[in-house]
C-alpha positions in Angstrom: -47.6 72.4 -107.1 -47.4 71.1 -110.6 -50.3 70.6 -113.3 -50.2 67.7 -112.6 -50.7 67.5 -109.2 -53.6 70.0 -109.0 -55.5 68.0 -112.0 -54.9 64.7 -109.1 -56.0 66.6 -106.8 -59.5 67.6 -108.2 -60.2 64.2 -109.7 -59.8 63.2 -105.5 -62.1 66.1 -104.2 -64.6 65.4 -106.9 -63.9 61.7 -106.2 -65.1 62.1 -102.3 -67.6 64.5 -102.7 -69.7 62.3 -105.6 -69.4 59.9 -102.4 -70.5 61.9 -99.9 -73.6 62.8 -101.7 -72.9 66.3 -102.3 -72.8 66.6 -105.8 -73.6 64.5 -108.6 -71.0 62.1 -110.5 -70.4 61.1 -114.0 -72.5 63.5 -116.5 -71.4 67.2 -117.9 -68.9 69.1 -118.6 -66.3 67.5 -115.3 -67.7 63.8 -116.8 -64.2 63.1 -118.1 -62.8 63.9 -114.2 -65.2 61.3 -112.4 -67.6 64.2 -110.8 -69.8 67.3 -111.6 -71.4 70.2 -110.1 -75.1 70.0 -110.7 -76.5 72.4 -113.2 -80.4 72.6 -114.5 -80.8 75.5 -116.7 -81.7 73.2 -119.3 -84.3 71.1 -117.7 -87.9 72.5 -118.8 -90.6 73.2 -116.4 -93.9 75.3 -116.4 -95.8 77.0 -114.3 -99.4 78.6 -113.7 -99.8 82.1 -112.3 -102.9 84.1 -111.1 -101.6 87.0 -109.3 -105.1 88.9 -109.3 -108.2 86.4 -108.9 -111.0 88.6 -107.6 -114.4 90.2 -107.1 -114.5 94.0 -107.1 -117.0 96.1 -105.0 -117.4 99.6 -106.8 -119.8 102.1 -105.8 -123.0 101.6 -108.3 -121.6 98.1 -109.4 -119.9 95.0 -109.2 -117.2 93.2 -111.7 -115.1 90.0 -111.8 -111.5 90.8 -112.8 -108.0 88.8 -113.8 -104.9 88.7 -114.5 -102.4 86.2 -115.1 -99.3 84.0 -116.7 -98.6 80.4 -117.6 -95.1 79.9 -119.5 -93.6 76.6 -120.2 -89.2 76.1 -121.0 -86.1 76.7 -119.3 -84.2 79.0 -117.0 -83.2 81.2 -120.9 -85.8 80.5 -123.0 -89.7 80.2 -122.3 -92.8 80.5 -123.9 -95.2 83.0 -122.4 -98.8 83.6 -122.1 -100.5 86.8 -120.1 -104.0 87.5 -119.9 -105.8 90.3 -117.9 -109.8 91.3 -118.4 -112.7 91.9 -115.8 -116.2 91.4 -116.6 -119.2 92.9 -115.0 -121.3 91.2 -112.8 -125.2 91.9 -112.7 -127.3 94.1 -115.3 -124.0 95.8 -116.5 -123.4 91.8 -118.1 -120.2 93.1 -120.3 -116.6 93.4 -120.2 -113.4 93.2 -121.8 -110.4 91.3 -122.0 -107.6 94.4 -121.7 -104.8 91.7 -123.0 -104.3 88.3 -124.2 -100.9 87.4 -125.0 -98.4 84.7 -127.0 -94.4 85.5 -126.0 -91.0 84.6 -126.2 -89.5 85.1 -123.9 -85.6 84.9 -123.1 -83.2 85.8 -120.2 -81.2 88.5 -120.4 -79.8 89.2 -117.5 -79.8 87.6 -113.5 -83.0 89.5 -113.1 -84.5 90.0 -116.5 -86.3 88.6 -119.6 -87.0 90.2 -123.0 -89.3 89.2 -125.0 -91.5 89.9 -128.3 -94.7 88.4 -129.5 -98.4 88.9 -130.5 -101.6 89.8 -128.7 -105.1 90.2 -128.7 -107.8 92.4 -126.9 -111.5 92.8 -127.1 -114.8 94.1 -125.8 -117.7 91.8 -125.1 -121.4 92.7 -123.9 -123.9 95.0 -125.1 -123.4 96.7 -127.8 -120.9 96.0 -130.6 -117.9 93.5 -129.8 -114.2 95.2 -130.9 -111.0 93.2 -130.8 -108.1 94.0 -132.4 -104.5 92.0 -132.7 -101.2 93.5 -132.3 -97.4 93.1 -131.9 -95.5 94.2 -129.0 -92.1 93.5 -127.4 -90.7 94.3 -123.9 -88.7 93.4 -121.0 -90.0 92.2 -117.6 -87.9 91.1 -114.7 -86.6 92.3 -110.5 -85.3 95.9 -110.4 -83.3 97.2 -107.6 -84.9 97.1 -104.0 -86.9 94.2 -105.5 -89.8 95.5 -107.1 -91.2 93.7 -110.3 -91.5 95.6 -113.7 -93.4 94.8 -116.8 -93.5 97.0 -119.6 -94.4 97.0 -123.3 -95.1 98.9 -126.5 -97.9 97.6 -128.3 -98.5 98.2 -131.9 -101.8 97.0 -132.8 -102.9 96.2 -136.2 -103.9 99.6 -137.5 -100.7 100.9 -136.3 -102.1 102.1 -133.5 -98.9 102.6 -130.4 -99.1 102.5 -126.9 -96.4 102.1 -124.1 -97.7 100.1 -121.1 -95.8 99.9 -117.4 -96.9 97.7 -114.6 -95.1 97.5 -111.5 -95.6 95.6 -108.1 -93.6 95.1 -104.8 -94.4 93.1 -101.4 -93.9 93.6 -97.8 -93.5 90.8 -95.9 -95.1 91.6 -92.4 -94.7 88.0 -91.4 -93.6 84.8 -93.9 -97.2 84.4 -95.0 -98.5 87.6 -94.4 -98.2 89.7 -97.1 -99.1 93.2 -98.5 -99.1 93.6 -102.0 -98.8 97.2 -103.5 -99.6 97.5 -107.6 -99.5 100.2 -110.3 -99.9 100.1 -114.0 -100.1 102.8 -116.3 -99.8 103.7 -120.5 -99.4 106.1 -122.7 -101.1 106.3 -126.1 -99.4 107.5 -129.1 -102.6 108.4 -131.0 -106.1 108.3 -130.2 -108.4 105.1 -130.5 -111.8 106.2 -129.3 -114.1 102.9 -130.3 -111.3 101.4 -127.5 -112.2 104.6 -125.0 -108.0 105.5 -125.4 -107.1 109.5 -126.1 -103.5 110.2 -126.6 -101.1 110.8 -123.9 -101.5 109.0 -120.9 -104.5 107.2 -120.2 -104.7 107.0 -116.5 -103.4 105.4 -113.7 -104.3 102.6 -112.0 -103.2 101.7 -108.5 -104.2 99.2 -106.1 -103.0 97.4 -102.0 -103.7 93.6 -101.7 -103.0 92.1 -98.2 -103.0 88.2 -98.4 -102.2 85.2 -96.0 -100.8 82.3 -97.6 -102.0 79.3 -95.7 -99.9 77.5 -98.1 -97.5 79.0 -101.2 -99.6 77.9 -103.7 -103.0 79.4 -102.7 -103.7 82.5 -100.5 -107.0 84.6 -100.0 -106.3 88.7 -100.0 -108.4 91.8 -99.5 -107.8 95.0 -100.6 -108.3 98.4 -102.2 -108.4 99.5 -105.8 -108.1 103.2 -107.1 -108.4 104.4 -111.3 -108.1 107.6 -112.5 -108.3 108.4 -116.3 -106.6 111.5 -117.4 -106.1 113.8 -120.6 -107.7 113.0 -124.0 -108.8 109.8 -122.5 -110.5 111.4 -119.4 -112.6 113.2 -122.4 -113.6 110.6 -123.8 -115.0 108.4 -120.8 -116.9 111.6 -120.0 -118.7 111.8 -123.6 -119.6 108.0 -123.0 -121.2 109.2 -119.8 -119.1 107.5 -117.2 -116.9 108.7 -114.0 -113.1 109.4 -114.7 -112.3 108.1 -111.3 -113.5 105.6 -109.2 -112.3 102.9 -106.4 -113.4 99.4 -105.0 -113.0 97.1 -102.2 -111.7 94.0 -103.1 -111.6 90.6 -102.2 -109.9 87.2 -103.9 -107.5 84.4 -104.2 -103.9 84.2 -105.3 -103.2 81.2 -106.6 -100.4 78.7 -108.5 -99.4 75.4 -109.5 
């Protein structure tokens, strides 16, 4: 078969599938042909995420906690914006907001995004407020057998460094029911005790989240949450008079839109 023929032959197929209704007809990069394969990587879209919505039941007291995303762009390039903070709930009346945070993100890979931009964390409550600002990059995305990764270094304003790992993964007893396991830990490349962080690692933080979506957008979970602080940092949660362990029942709503 010649050039030619296989060129008249395309322009055909593309010609009775555009009239079919398989595929669109007359825009990108097969215009010139009569037909084209539809293709919306560079259409922008947004979405909002709170994976974590949520009271927590600990043994001698209660707190409100978060975490979530919004990012707005395309398949490659977004712009990104995390938050995660709890706040406690009756005479305690304080808090902090562990991460607030501006990205860029862009795609790397079928699975991944890197991405670089600034954040901000701070204390509220009794007591004296602290915040400081910072500057991190990092890569978050699916890794083999389909657990989600998010990790980070974080170099705050005083130069201060810590590495920060987060990873989830979900079993899928039924379509909408749904256990959720978590962990997140960091290490801390020198010690910042007005933010209760020793060097070395901090602690780890794991946690099970079972949730029925009644629909894909919205879905109610319980669960169980376990911290443990360890090293330097265990040290200095002690001096402030507080337990280097401790666990909560939990209860909230993941939601989207």
């Amino acid at each position: 078969m010649t050039a030619k023929q296989v060129a008249g032959l395309s322009v055909a197929l593309g010609t009775a599938l555009a009239s079919s209704g398989l595929v669109a007809q007359g825009t990108g990069p097969f215009a010139e042909s009569g037909w084209d394969l539809p293709v919306h990587d560079d259409e922008p879209y947004a979405q909002l995420l709170m994976d974590r919505f949520e009271y927590q039941d600990y043994e001698d007291e209660e707190a409100f906690a978060w975490e979530g995303s919004a990012w707005f762009g395309t398949d490659r390039h977004r712009l990104l914006v995390q938050s995660e903070g709890e706040a406690e709930l009756g005479d305690g009346d304080g808090g902090e907001v562990e991460s607030l945070d501006v990205q860029y993100a862009n795609r790397i890979g079928a699975y991944w995004d890197a991405k670089a931009g600034l954040g901000y964390q701070t204390t509220f409550g009794p007591g004296p407020d602290r915040d400081r600002a910072s500057a991190l990059v990092g890569v978050q995305g699916l890794a083999p057998y389909w657990f989600e990764v998010d990790a980070n270094l974080r170099v705050s304003e005083d130069g201060d460094t810590v590495a920060e790992f987060e990873g989830e993964y979900d079993w899928l007893f039924t379509q909408r029911l749904i256990l959720q396991g978590r962990g997140e830990t960091s290490y801390a490349f020198s010690e910042v005790p007005e933010f209760g962080v020793g060097e070395g690692i901090n602690g780890l933080t794991l946690g099970l989240r079972l949730r029925y979506e009644f629909r894909r957008e919205i879905a109610p979970y319980v669960g169980v949450r376990w911290q443990k602080d360890y090293g330097d940092t265990a040290d200095l949660t002690r001096a402030e008079g507080e337990d280097t362990e401790n666990s909560a029942v939990v209860a909230g709503v993941r939601w989207w839109f």
